[in-house]
Residue frames as a rotation matrix with the C-alpha (Angstrom) as fourth column:
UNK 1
-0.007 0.221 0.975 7.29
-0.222 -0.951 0.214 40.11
0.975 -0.215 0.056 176.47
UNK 2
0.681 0.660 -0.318 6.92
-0.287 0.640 0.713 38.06
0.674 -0.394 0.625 179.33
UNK 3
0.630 -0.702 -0.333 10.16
0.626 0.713 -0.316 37.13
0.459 -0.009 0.888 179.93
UNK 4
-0.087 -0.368 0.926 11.34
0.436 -0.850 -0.297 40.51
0.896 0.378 0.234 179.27
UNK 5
0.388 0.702 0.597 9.21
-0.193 -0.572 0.798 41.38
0.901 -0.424 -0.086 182.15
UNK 6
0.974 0.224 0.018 9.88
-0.138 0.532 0.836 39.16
0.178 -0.817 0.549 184.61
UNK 7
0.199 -0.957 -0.212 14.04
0.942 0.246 -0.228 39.63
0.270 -0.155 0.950 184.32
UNK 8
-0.536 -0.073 0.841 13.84
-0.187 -0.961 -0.203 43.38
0.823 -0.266 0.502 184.78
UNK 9
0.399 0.602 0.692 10.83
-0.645 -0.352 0.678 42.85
0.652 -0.717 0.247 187.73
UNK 10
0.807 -0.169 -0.566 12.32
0.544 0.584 0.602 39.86
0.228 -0.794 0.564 189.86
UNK 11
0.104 -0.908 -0.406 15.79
0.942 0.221 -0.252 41.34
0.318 -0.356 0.879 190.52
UNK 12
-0.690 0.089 0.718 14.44
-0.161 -0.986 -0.033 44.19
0.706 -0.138 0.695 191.20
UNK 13
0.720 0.677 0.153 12.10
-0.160 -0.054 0.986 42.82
0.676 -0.734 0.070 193.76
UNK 14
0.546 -0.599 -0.585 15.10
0.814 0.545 0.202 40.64
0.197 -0.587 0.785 195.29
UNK 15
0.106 0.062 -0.992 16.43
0.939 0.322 0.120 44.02
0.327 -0.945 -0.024 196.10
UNK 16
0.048 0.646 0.762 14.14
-0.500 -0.645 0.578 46.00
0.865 -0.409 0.292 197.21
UNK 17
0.833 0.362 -0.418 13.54
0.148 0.583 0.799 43.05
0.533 -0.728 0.432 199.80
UNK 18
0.136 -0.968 -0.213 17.65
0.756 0.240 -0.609 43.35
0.640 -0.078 0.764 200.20
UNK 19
-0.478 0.031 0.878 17.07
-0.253 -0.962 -0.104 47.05
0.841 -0.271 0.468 201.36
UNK 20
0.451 0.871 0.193 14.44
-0.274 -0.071 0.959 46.68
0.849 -0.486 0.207 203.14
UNK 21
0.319 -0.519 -0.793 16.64
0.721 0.676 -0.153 44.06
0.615 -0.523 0.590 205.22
UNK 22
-0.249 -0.950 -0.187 19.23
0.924 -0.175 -0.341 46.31
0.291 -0.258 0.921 205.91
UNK 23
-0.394 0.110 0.913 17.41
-0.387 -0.920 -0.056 49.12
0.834 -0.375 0.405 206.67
UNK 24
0.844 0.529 -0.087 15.30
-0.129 0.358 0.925 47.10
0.520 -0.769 0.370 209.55
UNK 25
0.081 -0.768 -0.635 18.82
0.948 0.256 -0.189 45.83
0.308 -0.587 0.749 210.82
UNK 26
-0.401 -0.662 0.633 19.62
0.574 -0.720 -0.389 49.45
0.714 0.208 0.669 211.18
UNK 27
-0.295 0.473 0.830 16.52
-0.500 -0.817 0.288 50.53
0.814 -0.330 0.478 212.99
UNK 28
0.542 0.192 -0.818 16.88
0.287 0.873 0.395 47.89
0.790 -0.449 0.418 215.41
UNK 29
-0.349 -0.861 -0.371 20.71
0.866 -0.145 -0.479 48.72
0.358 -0.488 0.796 216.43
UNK 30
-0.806 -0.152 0.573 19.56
-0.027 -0.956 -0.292 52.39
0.592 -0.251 0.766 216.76
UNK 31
0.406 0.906 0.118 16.69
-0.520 0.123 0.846 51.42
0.752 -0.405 0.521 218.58
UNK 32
0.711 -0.041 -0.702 18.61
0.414 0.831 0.371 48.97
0.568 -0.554 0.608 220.74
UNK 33
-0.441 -0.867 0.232 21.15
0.671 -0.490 -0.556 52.04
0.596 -0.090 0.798 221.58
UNK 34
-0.893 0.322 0.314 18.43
-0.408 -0.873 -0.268 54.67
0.188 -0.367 0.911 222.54
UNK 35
-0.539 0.834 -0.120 15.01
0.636 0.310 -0.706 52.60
-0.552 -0.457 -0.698 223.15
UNK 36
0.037 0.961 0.273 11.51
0.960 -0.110 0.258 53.15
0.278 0.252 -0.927 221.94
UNK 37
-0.847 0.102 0.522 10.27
-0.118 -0.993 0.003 56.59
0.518 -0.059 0.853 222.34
UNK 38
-0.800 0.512 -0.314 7.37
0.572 0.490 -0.658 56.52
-0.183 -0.706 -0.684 224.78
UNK 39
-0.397 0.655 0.643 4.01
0.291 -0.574 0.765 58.34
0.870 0.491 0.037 223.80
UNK 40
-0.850 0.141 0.508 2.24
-0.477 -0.613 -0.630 60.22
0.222 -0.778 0.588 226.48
UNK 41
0.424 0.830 -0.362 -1.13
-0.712 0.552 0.434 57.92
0.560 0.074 0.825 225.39
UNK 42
0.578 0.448 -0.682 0.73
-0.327 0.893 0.310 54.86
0.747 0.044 0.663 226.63
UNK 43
-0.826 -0.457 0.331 2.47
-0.143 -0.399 -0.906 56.37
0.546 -0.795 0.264 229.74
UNK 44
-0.482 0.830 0.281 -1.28
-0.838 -0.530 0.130 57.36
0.257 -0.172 0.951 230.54
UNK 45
0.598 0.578 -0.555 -3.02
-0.602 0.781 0.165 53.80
0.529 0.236 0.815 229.69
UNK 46
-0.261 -0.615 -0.744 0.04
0.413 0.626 -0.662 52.21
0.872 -0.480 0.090 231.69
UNK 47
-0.919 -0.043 0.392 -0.53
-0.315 -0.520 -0.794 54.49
0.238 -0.853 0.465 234.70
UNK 48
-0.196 0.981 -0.013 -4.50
-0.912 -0.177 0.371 53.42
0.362 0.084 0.928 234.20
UNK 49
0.437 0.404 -0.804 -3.96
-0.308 0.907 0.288 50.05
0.845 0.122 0.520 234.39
UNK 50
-0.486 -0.719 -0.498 -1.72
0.149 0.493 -0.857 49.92
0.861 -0.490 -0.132 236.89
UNK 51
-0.721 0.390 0.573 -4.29
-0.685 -0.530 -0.501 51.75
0.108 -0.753 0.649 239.11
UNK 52
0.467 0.849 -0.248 -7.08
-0.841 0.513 0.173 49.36
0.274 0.127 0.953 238.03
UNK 53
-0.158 -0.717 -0.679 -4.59
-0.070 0.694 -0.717 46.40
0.985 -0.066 -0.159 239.08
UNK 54
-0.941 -0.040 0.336 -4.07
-0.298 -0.375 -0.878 48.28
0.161 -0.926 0.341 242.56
UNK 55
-0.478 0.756 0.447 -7.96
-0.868 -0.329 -0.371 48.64
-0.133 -0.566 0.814 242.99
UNK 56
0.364 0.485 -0.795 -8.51
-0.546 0.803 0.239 45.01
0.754 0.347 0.557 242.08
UNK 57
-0.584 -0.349 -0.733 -5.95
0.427 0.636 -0.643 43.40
0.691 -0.688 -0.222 244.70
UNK 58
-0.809 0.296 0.508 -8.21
-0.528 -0.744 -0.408 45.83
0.257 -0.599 0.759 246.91
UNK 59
-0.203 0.975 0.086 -11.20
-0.777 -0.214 0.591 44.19
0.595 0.053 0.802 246.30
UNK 60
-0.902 0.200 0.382 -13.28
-0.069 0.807 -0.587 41.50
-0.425 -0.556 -0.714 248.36
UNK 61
-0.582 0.803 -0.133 -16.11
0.310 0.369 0.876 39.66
0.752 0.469 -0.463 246.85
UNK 62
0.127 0.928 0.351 -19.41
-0.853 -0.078 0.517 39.92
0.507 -0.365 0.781 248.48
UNK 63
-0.886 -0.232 0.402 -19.58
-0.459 0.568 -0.683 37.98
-0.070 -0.790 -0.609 251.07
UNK 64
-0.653 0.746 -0.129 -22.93
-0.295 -0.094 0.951 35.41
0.697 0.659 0.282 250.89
UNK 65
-0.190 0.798 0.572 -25.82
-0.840 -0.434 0.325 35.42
0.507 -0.419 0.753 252.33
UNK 66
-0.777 -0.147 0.612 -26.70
-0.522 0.693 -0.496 32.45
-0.351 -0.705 -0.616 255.19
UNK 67
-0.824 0.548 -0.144 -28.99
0.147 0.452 0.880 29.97
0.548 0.704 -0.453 254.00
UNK 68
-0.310 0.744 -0.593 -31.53
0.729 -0.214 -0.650 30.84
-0.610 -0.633 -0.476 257.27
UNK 69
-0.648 -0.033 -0.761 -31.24
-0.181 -0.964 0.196 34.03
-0.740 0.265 0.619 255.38
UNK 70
-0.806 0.098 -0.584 -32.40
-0.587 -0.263 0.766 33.17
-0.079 0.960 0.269 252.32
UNK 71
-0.500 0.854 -0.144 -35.28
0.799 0.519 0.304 29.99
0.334 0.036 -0.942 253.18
UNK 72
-0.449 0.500 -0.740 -36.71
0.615 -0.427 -0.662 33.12
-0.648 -0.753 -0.116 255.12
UNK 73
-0.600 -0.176 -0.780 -36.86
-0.496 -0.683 0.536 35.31
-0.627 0.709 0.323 252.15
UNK 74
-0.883 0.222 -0.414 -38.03
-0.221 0.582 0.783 32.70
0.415 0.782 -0.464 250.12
UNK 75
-0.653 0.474 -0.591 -40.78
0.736 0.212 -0.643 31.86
-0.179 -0.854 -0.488 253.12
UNK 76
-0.484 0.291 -0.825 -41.88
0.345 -0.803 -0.485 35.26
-0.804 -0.520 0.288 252.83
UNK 77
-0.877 -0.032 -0.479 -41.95
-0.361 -0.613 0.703 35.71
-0.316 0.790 0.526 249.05
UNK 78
-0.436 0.890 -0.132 -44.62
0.452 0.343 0.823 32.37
0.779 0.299 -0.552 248.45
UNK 79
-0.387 0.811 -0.438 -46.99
0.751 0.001 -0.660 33.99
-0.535 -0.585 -0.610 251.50
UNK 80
-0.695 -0.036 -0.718 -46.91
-0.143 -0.972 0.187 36.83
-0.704 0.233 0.671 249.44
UNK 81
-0.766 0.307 -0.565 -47.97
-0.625 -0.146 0.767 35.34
0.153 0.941 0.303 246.32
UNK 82
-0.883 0.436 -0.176 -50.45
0.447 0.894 -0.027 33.12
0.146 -0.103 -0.984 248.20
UNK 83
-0.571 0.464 -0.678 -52.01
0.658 -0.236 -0.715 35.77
-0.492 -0.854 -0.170 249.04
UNK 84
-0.719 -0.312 -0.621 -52.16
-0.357 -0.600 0.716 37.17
-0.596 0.737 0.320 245.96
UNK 85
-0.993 -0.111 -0.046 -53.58
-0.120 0.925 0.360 34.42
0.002 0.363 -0.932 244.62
UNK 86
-0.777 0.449 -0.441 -56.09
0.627 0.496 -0.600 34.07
-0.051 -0.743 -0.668 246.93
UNK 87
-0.438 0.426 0.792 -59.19
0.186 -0.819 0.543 36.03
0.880 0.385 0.279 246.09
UNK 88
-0.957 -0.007 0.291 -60.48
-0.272 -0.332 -0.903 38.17
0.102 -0.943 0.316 249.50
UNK 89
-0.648 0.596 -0.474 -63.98
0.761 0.530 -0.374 36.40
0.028 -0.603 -0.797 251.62
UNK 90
-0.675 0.517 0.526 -66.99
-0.436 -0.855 0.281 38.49
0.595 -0.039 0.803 251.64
């Protein structure tokens, strides 16, 4: 039964697979004659990115802060919490 099976199902996969081929060749050439079809979604999502591209070459990091800047800051924050700290003289 086995056998039976398997001489009727293999040459019948081998072609299917044969088709298959020859139909892909087919939708290649006609594809390679007239081109993809373009979807309005990925017109859109191309137009998106290209903007987001654009507004990236735009951009400029933050610029950082001088260290005077920042020991001052830092200066300021511990009086703060010393003072905190500190319970108030009666």
């Amino acid at each position: 039964m086995y056998k039976i099976f398997m001489l009727i199902v293999l040459p019948l996969l081998a072609i299917a697979w044969i088709a298959y081929a020859i139909w892909m060749h087919k939708v290649r050439e006609e594809e390679k004659k007239t081109g993809r079809p373009k979807s309005e979604r990925l017109q859109k999502t191309r137009s998106e990115v290209t903007d987001w591209a654009k507004k990236m070459a735009q951009f400029e990091p933050p610029t950082r802060k001088k260290t005077e800047d920042r020991k001052q800051k830092t200066e300021d924050r511990e009086k703060k919490q010393d003072e905190q700290i500190e319970p108030e003289k009666d």
